[in-house]
C-alpha positions as CSV (number, residue, x, y, z in Angstrom):
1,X,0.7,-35.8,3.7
2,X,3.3,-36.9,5.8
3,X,6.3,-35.0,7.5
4,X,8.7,-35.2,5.6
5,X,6.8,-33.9,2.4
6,X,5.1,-31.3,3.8
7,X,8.9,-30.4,4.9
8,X,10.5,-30.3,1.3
9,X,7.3,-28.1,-0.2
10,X,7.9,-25.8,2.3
11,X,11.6,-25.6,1.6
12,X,10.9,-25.5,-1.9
13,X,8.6,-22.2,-1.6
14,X,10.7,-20.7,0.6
15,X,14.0,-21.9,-2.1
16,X,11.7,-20.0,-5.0
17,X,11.0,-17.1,-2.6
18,X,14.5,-16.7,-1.7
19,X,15.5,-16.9,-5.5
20,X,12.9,-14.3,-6.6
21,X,14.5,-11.8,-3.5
22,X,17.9,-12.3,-4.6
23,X,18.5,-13.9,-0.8
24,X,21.5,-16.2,-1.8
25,X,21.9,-17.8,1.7
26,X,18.4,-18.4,2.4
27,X,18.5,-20.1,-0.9
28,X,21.8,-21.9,-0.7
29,X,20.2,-23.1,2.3
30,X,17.2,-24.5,1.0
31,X,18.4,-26.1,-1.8
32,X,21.5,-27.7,0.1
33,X,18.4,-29.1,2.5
34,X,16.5,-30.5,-0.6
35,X,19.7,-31.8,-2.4
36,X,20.6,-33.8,0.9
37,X,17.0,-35.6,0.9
38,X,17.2,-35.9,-2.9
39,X,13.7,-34.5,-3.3
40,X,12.4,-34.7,-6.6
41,X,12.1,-31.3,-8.3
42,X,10.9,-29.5,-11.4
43,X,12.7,-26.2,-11.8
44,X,10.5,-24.3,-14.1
45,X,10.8,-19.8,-14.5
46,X,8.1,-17.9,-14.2
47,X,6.6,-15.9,-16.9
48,X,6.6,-12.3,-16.6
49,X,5.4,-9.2,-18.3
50,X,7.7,-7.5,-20.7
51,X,9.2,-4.2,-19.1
52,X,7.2,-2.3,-21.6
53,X,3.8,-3.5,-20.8
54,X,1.5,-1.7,-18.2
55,X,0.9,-3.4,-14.9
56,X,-0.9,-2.4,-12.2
57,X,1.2,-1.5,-8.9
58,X,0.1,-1.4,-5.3
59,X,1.0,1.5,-3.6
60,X,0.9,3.0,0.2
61,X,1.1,6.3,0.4
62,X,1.4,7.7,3.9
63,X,2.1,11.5,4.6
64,X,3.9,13.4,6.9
65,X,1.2,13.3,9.9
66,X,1.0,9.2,9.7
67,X,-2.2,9.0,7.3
68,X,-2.1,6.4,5.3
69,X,-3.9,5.1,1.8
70,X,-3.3,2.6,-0.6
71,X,-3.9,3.0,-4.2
72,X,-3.5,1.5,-7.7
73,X,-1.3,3.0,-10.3
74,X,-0.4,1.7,-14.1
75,X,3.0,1.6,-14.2
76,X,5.8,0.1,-16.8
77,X,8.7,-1.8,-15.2
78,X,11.0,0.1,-17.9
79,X,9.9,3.3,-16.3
80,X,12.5,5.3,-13.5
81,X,11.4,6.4,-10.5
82,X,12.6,9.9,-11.4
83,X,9.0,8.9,-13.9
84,X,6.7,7.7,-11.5
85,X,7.3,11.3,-9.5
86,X,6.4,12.8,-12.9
87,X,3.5,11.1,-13.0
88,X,2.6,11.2,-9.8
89,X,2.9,15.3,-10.1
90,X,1.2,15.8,-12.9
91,X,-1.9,13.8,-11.9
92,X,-2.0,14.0,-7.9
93,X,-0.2,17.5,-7.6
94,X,2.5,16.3,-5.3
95,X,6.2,17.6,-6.4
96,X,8.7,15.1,-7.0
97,X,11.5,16.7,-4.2
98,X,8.6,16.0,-1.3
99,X,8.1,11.9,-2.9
100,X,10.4,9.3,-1.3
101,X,9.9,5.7,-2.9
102,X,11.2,2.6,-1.6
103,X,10.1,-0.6,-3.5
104,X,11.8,-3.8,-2.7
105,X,12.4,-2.6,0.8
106,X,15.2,-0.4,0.3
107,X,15.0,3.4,-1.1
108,X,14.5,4.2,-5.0
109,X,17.2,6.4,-6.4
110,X,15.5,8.3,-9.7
111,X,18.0,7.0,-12.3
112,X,17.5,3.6,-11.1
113,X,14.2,1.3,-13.4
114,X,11.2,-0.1,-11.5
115,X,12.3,-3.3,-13.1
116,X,15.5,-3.4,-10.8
117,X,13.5,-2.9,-7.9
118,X,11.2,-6.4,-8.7
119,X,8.8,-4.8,-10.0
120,X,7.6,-7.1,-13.1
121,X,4.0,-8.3,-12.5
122,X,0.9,-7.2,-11.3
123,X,-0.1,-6.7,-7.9
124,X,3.8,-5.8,-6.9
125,X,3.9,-3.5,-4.1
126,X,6.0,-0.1,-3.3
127,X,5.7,2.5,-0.7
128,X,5.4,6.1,-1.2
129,X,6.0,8.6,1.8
130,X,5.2,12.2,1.2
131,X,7.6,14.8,2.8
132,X,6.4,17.9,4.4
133,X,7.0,20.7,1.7
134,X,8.0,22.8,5.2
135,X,11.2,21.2,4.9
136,X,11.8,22.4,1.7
137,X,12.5,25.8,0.2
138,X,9.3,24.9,-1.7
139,X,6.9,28.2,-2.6
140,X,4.0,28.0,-4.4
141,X,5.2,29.9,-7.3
142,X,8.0,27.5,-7.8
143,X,5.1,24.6,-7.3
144,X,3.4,26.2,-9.7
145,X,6.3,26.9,-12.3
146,X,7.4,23.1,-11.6
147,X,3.7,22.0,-12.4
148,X,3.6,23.2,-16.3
149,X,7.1,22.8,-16.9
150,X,6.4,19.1,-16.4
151,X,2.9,19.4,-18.3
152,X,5.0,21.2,-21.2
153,X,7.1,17.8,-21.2
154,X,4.9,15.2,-20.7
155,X,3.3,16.9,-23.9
156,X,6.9,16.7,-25.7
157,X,8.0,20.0,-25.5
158,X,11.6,20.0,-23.9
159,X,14.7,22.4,-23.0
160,X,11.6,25.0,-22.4
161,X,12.2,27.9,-19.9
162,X,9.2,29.8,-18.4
163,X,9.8,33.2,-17.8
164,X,7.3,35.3,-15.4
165,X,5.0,37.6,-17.6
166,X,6.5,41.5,-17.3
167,X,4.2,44.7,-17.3
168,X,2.5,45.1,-20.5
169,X,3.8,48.4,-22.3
170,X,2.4,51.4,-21.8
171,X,-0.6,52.8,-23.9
172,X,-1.5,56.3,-24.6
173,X,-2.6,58.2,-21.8
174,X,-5.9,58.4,-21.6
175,X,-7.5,61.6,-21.0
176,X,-8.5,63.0,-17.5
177,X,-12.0,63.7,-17.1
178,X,-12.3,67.2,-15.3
179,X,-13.6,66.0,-11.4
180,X,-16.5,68.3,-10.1
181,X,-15.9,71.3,-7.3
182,X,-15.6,69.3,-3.8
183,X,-15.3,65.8,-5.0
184,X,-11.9,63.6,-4.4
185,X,-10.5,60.8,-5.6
186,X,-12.7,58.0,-5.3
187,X,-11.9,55.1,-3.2
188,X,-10.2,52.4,-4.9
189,X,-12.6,49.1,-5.0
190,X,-11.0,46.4,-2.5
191,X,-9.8,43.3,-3.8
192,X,-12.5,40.5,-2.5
193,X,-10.9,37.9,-0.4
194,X,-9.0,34.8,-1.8
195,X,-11.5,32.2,-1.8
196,X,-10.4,28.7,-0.3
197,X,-9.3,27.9,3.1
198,X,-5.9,29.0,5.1
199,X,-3.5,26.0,6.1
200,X,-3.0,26.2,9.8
201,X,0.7,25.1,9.2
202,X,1.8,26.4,5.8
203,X,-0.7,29.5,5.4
204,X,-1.2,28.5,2.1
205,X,-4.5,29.0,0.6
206,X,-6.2,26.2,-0.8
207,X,-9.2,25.7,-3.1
208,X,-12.5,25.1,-1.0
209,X,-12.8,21.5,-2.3
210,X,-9.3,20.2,-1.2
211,X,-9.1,18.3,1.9
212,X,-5.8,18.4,2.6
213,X,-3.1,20.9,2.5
214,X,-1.7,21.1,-1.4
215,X,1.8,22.6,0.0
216,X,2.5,20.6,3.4
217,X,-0.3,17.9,3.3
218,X,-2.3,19.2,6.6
219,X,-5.3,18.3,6.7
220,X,-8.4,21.1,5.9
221,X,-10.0,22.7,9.4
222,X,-13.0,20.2,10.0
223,X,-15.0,23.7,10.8
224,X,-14.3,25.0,7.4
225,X,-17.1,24.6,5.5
226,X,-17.7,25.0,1.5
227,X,-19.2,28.0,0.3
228,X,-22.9,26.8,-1.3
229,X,-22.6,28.9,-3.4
230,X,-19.2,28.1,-5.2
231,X,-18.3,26.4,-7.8
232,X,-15.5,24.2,-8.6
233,X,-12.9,25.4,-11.7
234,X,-11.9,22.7,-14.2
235,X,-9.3,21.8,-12.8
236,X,-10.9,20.8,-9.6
237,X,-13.8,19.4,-11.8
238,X,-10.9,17.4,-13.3
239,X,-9.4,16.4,-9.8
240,X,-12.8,15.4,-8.1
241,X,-13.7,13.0,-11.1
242,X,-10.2,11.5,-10.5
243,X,-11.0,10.7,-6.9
244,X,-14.7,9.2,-7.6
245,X,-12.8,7.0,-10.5
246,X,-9.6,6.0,-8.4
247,X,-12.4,4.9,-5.9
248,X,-14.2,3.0,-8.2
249,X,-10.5,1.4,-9.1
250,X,-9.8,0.9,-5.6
251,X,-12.7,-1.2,-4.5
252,X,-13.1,-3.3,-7.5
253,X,-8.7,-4.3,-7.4
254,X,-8.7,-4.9,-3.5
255,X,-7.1,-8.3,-3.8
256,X,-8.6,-11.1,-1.8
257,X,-7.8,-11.3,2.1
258,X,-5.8,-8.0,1.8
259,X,-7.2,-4.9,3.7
260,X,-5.3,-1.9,3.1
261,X,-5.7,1.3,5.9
262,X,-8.0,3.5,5.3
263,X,-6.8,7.1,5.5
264,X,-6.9,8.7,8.8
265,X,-8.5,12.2,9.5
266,X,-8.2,13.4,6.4
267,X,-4.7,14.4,6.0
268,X,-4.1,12.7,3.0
269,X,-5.2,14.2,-0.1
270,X,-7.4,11.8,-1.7
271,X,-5.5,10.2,-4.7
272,X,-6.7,7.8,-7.6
């Protein structure tokens, strides 16, 4: 191949780059070099995936101390981003006010469609930076409120408004059993300790299993160990499966010659 030719195909992938980034100069540019050598082209579009289909999207994820992963998620490029941080809370746990997106290289605004952004095939890629929830008046009874209010949705109730359960009325009095000569009040049974491990940032208590802070992302304390003798509720049953699966996932999509970071010192909360 001589020169010249190897010239024009590289101005011609770098004219269909610069088309498919909406980068008009670098384009004008191109294709003013390739009309002045008259190179023969064939100008040909793509085929893309309906908005409505699923793809498969390539995301970073890094939190606030620096540790990064990269995962796959089944998207639609009809879907908002204000979406994607429903979806991404309801399955990984992280609220949508601590999620900021930018695909395309430039922030995602939640009104605005995946599709604007590029994203339209397989393989497209977007990062995802989790906040610290101390920067937020974040508690974990909002978290919590926020957390079925979005299930309640994604189920198809709407315009739903959870109000906190009230005292229970009062039942007939029940009668007082005579104490023996000498004998007090006995002592009121102590409550047993939360089980789960204390953030050293947040002081939020987190189940055993989770390596990483729920609230603020920290990262567990590496001498914290899990009791042997506890056992996982459904919901971190449900979570745990996730992570084995989104493993699987993740080693079988790696695309060729790419080689995501692996997440650093636990920080990250594993995500599938």
């Amino acid at each position: 191949m001589d020169e010249k030719t190897k010239k024009a195909e590289e101005m011609a992938l770098s004219l269909t780059r610069a088309v498919a980034g909406g980068d008009e100069q670098v384009a004008m540019k191109c294709a003013i070099w390739l009309a002045e050598q008259r190179v023969p082209l064939s100008v040909q579009l793509k085929p893309e995936v309906s908005p409505t289909q699923d793809i498969r999207l390539w995301v970073s994820v890094e939190d606030a101390q620096m540790h990064t992963v990269t995962i796959w998620l089944t998207v639609r490029p009809d879907m908002t981003v204000a979406s994607l941080k429903d979806m991404v809370f309801l399955d990984y746990g992280f609220p949508p006010v601590l999620q900021q997106w930018v695909i395309g290289q430039r922030l995602a605004r939640d009104q605005e469609t995946l599709h604007s952004h590029g994203v339209r095939q397989n393989g497209d890629s977007a990062y995802l930076y989790l906040l610290s929830a101390r920067n937020t008046s974040l508690n974990p009874q909002e978290l919590q409120r926020e957390r079925q209010l979005r299930m309640l949705e994604d189920l198809g109730f709407k315009d739903l408004t959870l109000q906190p359960r009230g005292p229970l009325e009062p039942g007939p009095p029940k009668p007082r059993v005579p104490q023996e000569p000498g004998r007090g009040q006995p002592d009121a049974v102590p409550e047993p300790p939360p089980v789960g491990w204390q953030c050293p940032g947040c002081t939020f208590i987190n189940k055993p299993t989770r390596p990483g802070c729920e609230m603020c992302c920290r990262a567990r304390p590496e001498a914290y160990q899990v009791p042997a003798s506890y056992q996982p509720d459904e919901e971190e049953r449900a979570r745990l499966a996730g992570e084995e699966e989104a493993l699987r996932q993740y080693q079988q999509g790696v695309p060729a010659g790419h080689h995501p970071q692996q997440p650093g010192g636990g920080g990250l909360l594993p995500l599938h």
